[in-house]
N, C-alpha and C positions, 0 to 999 in steps of 0.2 A: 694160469695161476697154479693149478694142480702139479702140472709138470715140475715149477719154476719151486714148489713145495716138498716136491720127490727130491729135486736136486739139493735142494738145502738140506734136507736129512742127511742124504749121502754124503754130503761135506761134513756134517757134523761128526760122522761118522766116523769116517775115514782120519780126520785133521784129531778127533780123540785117541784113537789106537793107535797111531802115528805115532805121537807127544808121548804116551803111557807106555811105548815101548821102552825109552828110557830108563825106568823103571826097573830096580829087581822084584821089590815085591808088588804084591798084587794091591791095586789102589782100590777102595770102596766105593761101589757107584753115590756115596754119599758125596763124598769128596770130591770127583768129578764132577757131575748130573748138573750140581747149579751152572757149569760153567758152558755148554751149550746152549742150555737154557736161558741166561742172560744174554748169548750172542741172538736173540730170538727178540728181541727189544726194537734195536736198530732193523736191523732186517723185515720185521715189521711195519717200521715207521716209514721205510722205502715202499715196501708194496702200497700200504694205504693213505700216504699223504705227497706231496709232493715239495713242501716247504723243506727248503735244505736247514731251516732254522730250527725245524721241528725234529728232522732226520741227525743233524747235531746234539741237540737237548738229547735224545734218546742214547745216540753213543755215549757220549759222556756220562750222564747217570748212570746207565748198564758199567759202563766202565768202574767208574766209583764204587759202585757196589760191585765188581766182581775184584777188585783190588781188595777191598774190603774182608770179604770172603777168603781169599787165596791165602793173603798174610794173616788175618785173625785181628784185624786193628778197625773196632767201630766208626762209623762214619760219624758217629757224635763226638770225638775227637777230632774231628775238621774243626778247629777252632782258631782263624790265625789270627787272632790279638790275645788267648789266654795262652801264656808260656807252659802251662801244668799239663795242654793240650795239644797233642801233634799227632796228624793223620799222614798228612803228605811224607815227613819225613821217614818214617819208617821203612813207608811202601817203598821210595826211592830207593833210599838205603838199600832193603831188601832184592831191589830188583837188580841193583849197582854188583851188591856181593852174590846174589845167583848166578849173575854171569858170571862172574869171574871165578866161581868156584866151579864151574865146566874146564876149567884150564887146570884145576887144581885136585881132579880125581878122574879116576876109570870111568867107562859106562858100561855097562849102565850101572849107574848110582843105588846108594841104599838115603832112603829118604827119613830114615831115623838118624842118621849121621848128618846129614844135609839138607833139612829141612826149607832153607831158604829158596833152593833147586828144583822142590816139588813145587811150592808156590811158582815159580817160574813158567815151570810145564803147565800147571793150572792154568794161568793169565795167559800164556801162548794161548791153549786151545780156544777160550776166550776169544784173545783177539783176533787169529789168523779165521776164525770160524766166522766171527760177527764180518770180518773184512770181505770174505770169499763169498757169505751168504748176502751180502748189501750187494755187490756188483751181478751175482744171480738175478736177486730179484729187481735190480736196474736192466737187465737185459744186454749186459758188457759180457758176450761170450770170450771174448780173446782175455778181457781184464780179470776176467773170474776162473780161467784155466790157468793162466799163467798164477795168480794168486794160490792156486791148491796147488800147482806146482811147486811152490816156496814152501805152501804149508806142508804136505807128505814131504817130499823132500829133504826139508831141512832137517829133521829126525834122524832119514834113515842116514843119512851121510855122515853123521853125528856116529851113531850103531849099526850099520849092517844086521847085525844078528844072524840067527843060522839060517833065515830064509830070506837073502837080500831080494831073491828075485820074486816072493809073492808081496813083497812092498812096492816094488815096482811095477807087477801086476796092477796092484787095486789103484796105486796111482795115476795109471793109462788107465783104465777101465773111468776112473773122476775126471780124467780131462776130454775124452772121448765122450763119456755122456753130457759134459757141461756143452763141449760143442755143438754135440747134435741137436741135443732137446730143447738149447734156447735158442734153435732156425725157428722161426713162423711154423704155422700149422704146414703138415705135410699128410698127404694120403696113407692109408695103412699098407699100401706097397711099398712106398719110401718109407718107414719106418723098417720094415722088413727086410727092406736093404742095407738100411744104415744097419742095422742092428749086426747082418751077414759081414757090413764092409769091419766091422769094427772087432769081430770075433776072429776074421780072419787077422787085421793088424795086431789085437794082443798076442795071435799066437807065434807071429812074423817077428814081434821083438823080442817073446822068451826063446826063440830058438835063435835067432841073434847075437842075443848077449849071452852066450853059453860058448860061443866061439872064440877060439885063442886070439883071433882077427879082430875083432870087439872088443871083450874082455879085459882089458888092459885098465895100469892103474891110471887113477886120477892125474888129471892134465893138471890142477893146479888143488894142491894140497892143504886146502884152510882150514882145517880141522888141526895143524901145527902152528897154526900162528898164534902166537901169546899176547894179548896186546896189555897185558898187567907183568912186572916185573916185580916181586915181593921185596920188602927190603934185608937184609941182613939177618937172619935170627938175632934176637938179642939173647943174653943168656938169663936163665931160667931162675925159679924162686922157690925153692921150698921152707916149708914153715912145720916145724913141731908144738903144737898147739897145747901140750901139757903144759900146766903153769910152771914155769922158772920165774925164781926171784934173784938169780945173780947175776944180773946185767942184760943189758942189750946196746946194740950199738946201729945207729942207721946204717946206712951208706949213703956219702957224700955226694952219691950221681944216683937219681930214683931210679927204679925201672919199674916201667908198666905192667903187669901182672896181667890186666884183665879191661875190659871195656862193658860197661853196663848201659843198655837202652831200654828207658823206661817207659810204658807208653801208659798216657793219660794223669803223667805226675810225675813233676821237677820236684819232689820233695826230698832232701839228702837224708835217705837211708841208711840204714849201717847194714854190712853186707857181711854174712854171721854165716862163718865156717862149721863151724858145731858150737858145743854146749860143756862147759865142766861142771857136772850134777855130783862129785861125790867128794868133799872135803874130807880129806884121810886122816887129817890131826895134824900134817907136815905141807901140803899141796894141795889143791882144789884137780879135780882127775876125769878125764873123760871115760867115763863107762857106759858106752852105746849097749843099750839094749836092741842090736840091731835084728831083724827079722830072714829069712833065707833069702840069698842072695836072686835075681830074675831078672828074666830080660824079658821087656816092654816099654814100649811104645811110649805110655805113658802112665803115669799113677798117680791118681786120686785120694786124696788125703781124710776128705768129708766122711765124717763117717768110721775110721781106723786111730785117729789120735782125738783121745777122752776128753782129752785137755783144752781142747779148741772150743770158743764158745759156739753158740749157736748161729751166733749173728755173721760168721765165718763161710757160712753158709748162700750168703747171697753175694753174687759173682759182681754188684754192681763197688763190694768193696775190694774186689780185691785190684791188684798189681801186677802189671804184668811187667816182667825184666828178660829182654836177650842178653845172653851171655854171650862172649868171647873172650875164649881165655888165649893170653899174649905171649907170658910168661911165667908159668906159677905150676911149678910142679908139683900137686897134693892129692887127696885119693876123694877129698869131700868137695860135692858139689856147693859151689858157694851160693847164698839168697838171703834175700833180706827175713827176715823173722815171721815166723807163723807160716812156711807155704802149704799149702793147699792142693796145689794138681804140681808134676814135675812133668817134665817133656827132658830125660837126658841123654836124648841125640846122641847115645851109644849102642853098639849092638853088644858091649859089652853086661853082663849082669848087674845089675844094682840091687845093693841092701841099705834097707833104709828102716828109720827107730820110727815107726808108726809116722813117717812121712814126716816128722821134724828137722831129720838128721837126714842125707842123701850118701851112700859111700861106694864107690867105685875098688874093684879089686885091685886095677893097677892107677897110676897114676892118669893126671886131665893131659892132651895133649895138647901142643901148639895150633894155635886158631879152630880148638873144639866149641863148638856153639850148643846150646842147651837151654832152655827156658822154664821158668817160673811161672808162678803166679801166688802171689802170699795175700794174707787177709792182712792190713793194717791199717787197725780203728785211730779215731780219731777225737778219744775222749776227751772232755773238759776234767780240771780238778774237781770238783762237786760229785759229778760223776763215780772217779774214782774214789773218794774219800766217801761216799756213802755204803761202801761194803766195809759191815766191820769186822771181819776175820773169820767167820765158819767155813772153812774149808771141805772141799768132798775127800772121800779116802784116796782117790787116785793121785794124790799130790803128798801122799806120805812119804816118799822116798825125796822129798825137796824140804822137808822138815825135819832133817837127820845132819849129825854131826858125827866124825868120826862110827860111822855105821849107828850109832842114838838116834831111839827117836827124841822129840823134844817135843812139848803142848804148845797147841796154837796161840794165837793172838786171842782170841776168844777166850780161853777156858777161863771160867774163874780160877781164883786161888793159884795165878801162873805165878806171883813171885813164890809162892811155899812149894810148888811144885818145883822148879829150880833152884832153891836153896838146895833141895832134897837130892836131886839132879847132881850138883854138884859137891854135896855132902859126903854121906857114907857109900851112896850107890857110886861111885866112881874117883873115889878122894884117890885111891893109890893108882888111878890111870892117868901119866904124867898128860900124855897128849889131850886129856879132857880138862885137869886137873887148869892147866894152862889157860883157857878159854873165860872160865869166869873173868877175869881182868875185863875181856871184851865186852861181855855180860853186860858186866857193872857200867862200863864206858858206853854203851849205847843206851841203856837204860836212864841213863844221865840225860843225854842227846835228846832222847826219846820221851820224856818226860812226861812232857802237853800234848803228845798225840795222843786224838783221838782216835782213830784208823790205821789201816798198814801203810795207807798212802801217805799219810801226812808223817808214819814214821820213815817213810822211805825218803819223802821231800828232806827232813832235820837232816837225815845222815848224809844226802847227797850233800847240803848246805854244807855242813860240819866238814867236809874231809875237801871240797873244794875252797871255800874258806875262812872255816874259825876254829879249825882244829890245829892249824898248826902246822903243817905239811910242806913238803914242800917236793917238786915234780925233778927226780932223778934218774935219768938211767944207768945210772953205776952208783946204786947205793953202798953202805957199806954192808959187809957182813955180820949177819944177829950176833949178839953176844951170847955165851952163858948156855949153848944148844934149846935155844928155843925156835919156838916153830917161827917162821919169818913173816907170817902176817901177824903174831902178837909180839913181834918185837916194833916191827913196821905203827903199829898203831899206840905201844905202850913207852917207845923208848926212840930207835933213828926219826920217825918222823919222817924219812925221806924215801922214796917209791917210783916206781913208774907205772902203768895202767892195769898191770897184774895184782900189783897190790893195791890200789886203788878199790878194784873189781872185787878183788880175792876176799878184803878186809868187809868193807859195806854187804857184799851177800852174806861174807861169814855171822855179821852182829846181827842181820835181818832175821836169820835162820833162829840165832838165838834168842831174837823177841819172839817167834813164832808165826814169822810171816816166812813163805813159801818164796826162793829166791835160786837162784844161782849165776856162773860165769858165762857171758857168752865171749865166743873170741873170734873174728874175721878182721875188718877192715871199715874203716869211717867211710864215707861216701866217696871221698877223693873229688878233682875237680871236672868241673862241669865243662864240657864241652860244647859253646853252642853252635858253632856251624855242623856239627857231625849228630846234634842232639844227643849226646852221651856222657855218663860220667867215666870219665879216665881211672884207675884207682893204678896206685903205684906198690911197692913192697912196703913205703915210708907211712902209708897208710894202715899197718897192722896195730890192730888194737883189741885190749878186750872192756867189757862195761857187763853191767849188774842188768839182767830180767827180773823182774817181781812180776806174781801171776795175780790177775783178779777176774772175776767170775764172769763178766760181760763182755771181755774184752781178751782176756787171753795169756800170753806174755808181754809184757810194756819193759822197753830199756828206759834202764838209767843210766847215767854218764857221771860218775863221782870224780875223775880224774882232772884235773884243771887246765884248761888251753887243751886238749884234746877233742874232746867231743863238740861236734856240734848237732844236738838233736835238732830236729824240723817236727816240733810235737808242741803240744795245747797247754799239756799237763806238766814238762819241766821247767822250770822256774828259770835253766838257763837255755831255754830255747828261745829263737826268736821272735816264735810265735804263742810265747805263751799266753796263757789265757788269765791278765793280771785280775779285769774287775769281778770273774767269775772266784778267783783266789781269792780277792776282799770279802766279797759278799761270803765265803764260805770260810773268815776271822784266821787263814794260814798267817796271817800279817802274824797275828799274837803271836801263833808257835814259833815263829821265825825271829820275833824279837830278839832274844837270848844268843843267839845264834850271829846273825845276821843284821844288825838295826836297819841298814843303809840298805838293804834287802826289803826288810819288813818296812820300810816309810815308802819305797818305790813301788810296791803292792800296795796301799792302802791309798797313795795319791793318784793313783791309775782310776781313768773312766774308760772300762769298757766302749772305745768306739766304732759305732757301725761302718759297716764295708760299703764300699762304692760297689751297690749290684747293680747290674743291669747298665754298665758305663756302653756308650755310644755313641756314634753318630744318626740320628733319624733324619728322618725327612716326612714331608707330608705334603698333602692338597693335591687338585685334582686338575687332570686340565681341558680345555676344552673339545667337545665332541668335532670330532672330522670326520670328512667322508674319502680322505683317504685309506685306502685301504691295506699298504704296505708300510710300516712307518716302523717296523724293528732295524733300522738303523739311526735313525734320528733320536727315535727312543734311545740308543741304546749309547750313542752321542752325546743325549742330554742329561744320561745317567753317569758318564765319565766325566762332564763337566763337573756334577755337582758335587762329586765327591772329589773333585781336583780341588773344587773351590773350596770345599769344608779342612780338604786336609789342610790347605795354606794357610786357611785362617786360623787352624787349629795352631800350627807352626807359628806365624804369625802373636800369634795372641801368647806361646808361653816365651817364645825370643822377649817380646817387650815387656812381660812381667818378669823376667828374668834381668833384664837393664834396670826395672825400677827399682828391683830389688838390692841392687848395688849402688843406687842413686843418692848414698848417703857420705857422709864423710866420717861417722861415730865409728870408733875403733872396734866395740864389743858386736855393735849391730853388722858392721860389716864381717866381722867374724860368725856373728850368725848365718848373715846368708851366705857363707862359704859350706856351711853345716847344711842346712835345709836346701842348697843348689846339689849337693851331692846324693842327698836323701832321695829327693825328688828325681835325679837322673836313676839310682839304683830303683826306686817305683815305677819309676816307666816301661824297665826293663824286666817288672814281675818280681823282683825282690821287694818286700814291703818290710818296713820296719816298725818298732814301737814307736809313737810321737815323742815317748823320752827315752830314746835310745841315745847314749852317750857316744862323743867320739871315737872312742876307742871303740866300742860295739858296729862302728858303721866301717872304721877301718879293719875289723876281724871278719865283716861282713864282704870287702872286697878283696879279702885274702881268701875267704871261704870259697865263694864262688866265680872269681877270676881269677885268682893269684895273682892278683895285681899287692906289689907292696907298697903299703898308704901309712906306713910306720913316722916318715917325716911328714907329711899333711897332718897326722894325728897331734904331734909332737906341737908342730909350730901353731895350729889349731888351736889346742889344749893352753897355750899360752897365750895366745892372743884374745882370749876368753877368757881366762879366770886369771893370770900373771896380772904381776906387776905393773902398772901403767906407765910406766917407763920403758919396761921389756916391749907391751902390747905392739906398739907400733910396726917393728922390727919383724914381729915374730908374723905378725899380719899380711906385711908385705912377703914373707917365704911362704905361708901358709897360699895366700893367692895364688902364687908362682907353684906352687906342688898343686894346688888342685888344678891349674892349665895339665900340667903334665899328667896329671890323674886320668881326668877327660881323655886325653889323647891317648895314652896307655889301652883304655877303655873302647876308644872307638877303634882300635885297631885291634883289641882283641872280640869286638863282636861280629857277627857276619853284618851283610850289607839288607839283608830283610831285618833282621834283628833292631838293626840301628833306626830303619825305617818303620819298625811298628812301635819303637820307643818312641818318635816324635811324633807319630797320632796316636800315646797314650793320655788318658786323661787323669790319671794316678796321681804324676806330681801335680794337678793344679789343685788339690785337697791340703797341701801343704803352706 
């Protein structure tokens, strides 16, 4: 056992410096250390047990946890029925593009640029160690030499380096001691021998391979084989993010920009380029307060931006996103809002505005990978609407118009203070002079708020819809040279998400709540066989930040049919949080505004979530004195869940037949409505119980791009038309959700579709 102890060090050894040689820089034995050390699990399990059932258990968990470790993805995200939750696929992922990124750079690598390559090395040493030390301590000399041959090996042929021949050295010295020391005990003569025969063969094959005779290249050359062919560069995307209001124009053919993998959360975030904090009188203007440019590894946010609350602090909130960027030529590292720690997989410098803002010198390039991790809470309205405007100083510069400061939400006496404001202290400065109008029109808006939140809810309402608006992108031009968000708000009425953005922070600013532009990209669509969101260039957009004390920066979405938050607290989210709205009387302020808004808030019951959904089992079975029974068991455990799942299939196919077992026009238009509901539930889309048709087909545009615009249409008809119409429109309605369905199952993968039909989400419907 001693021996068989010495030999597995020395594997460990050898198969870690091997792996690390790839490497330019020096790797931390932090970052190593765990990954011998887990290969110490299985190899264990072999010296002291003999069940192969026991010696599997141990691989496998080691394995898991050192997949775990290498990529940085908790094993409490092993969850395969919550869609919010994904372990396996990352790892895969990850391990899929490590490879393939050896075909797509030098060696040795730099593993701030390639990040997914060093996890790779990591899990090799792992698993070539845990492989080579299990058939050690099985006492497989030939299986455990040849196995370190693969494992030193494989490396050096990969890199050479400047000392091919002491690689090869230490690698005869590993195959030579694996031979000897696991023969049976031998005399201290024949060790003395062996030890002589084996000193003389390592030095018989360094002065060997030193001969032109020898020395010759590779007999077959697979270090040139490619077995990945990239496609086409597509061309590229740049974006100038300073607000303009003279138009925009998509492009008729999207192109992908970028690819976002979220791990521990399918929530559609908005993916926030920078920030426009300084309204000039004419534009809204990025002026990064950015810090000296540096290069590192990584930067840590906690602690260097004021702004962040406290609760930013615990890593159980935050988010983590890989990047890949596709197409998108810009100098700003893109991330969802608030990040926290940055990993920008550049060897290039970064400067960054107190970790808010991330900016690169020269631009992102093609297939540059970079990671996040942002704080985003998850507040209720109550929540937010219980802070009522005291501000700290740090957020003075978010309270400023045209370089003005302006008084809080709090102050008393804020209308005389702004009479005064825009009185005699600034009557002859046209660019101020201008802005009362907006003043006066949000203060209107704003009326019945109590809070900054509930002013911020009025104006999103207001300008998505009872203000009159309408979504342009080729407005016309201001008249009369006025600034284009007070003509936008006082006179065209008509915009696109600049001004949308531009207008609502501007009026916030001059209530006295703390606001400004952000500008990236909506979430774009969700990919789920690859687990990723796609975002395209057709997704640039900007929307309103408002800051609150517990929580941080919160977006708002004023822009209409653009945004779609995934948040508690917007009124047009889909998860918003109606009966905590009621109970906290937004219904009243929204009256005015919104009726048909303000009635679907107050008839809302807060309903509970289906926690804890599953399949159990229980009871015990009889005592035997069999003594081997882990396959029967494990037999009778794929029976049961065979059986549970068909019954589970079983039982929504037939409530699904009785559910159309009617001949009533409006009822069977119901259950075309609630069959649809209930298929997006299974699949981890949950909707409100009064979520309207058109809300369920923005929902399967959001997150499949499936286009459900005729379903909605002949739906919408077959329900609330005519009863003349009804019939007609019922029979094409049927006919669009068959096609719906099948659209559907071909756009999801084949696990996807499979953990929809043993969901229990739609049998609550």
């Amino acid at each position: 056992m001693a021996r068989r102890a010495v030999l597995v060090a020395l594997v460990a050894v050898l198969v870690t410096t091997s792996w690390l040689r790839l490497e330019q820089l020096p790797v931390s034995w932090r970052e190593w250390a765990p990954m011998p050390l887990l290969a110490l699990v299985p190899v264990l399990a072999v010296a002291f047990t003999r069940s192969r059932l026991a010696v599997a258990g141990a691989l496998l968990a080691s394995t898991l946890v050192a997949a775990s470790v290498a990529y940085e993805v908790p094993l409490s995200d092993a969850r395969p029925f919550d869609p919010r939750r994904d372990y396996f696929g990352p790892i895969l992922d990850g391990i899929r593009q490590g490879f393939l990124d050896f075909y797509e750079t030098q060696l040795p690598f730099n593993r701030i640029d390639f990040a997914l390559m060093h996890s790779l090395v990591l899990l090799a040493i792992f698993g070539l160690t845990a492989v080579t030390g299990m058939l050690v301590m099985a006492r497989r000399p030939v299986g455990a030499a040849l196995a370190l041959v693969v494992a030193v090996g494989w490396p050096a042929t990969l890199t050479p380096g400047e000392s091919p021949l002491r690689a090869g050295v230490f690698a005869l010295v590993g195959v030579l001691a694996v031979l000897f020391l696991l023969r049976r005990d031998e005399p201290a003569r024949g060790v003395l021998q062996g030890t002589a025969v084996g000193l003389v063969l390592v030095a018989a094959a360094v002065g060997a391979s030193t001969t032109e005779a020898v020395a010759k290249g590779a007999f077959l050359s697979w270090k040139s084989w490619d077995p990945y062919d990239r496609p086409v560069d597509p061309v590229s995307v740049d974006y100038v993010w300073r607000a303009n209001y003279q138009g925009i124009q998509f492009p008729e053919k999207p192109t992908t920009v970028m690819r976002v993998k979220v791990s521990g959360s399918r929530r559609s975030l908005y993916w926030r380029a920078t920030t426009l904090d300084d309204y000039t009188g004419q534009v809204w203007d990025e002026e990064l307060q950015l810090g000296e440019p540096r290069q590192v590894e990584q930067i840590d946010v906690i602690g260097r931006n004021p702004l962040l609350p406290e609760a930013a602090a615990n890593e159980e909130d935050w988010v983590r996103q890989d990047v890949t960027i596709e197409a998108l030529r810009d100098t700003h590292l893109i991330a969802s809002a608030q990040p926290v720690r940055w990993r920008p997989g550049t060897e290039a410098p970064v400067a960054d505005a107190a970790g808010d803002v991330a900016v690169l010198p020269g631009t992102l390039r093609r297939d540059q990978r970079y990671t996040v991790w942002s704080y985003v809470p998850r507040p209720n309205p109550s929540q937010l609407a219980s802070f009522e405007g005291d501000y700290p100083d740090e957020l003075a510069r978010y309270l400023e118009v045209v370089y003005q400061p302006l008084p809080e939400w709090s102050v008393r006496g804020r209308d005389t203070l702004m009479a005064v404001f825009f009185g005699a202290e600034h009557a002859d400065e046209f660019e101020i002079a201008t802005l009362e109008s907006l003043y006066e029109a949000g203060r209107g808006v704003t009326s019945e708020a109590e809070s900054p939140y509930e002013a911020a809810v009025l104006l999103e309402t207001w300008f998505r819809e009872a203000g009159g608006f309408t979504y342009d992108e080729q407005p016309p031009a201001p008249l009369g040279g006025e600034p284009a968000l007070v003509d936008f708000v006082n006179g065209a009425k008509r915009g696109y998400c600049q001004h949308y953005a531009g207008a609502m922070a501007l009026m916030l600013r001059l209530l006295g709540v703390p606001a400004r532009v952000a500008v990236g990209f909506t979430s774009g669509s969700y990919d789920d066989d690859e687990q990723e969101w796609v975002v395209s260039d057709t997704n640039a957009h900007a929307w309103v930040e408002v800051w609150f004390p517990r929580f941080g920066w919160i977006p708002f979405d004023p822009t209409p049919g653009r945004g779609q938050l995934a948040a508690t607290y917007s009124v047009y989210s889909g998860s918003f949080n109606a009966g905590d709205a009621a109970d906290l009387g937004l219904a009243d302020r929204l009256q005015g505004i919104s009726p048909a808004l303000a009635e679907r808030i107050r008839s809302a019951n807060q309903r509970p979530g289906l926690e804890g959904s599953g399949i159990g089992s229980g009871g015990a079975g009889a005592a035997s004195t069999v003594r081997d029974r882990g396959p029967s068991i494990v037999l009778l455990l794929v029976l049961v869940l065979a059986g549970a799942y068909t019954a589970l299939v079983l039982l929504k196919t037939v409530r699904r037949s009785l559910r159309f077992a009617t001949r009533d026009t409006r009822s069977l238009a119901g259950a075309c409505r609630r069959d649809l509901v209930g298929f997006l539930a299974d699949q981890g889309v949950e909707l409100a119980p009064s979520a309207t048709v058109a809300e369920i087909g923005a929902a399967l545009d959001r997150y499949y791009a499936v286009n459900a615009e005729p379903f909605v249409r002949s739906l919408s008809i077959a329900r609330f038309g005519p009863p003349a119409d009804a019939g007609r429109a019922l029979r094409e309605a049927r006919r669009e959700l068959r096609d719906v369905r099948s659209v559907l199952r071909r756009r999801l993968g084949v696990l996807s579709r499979l953990r929809g039909a043993a969901s229990l989400r739609s049998l609550a419907f």
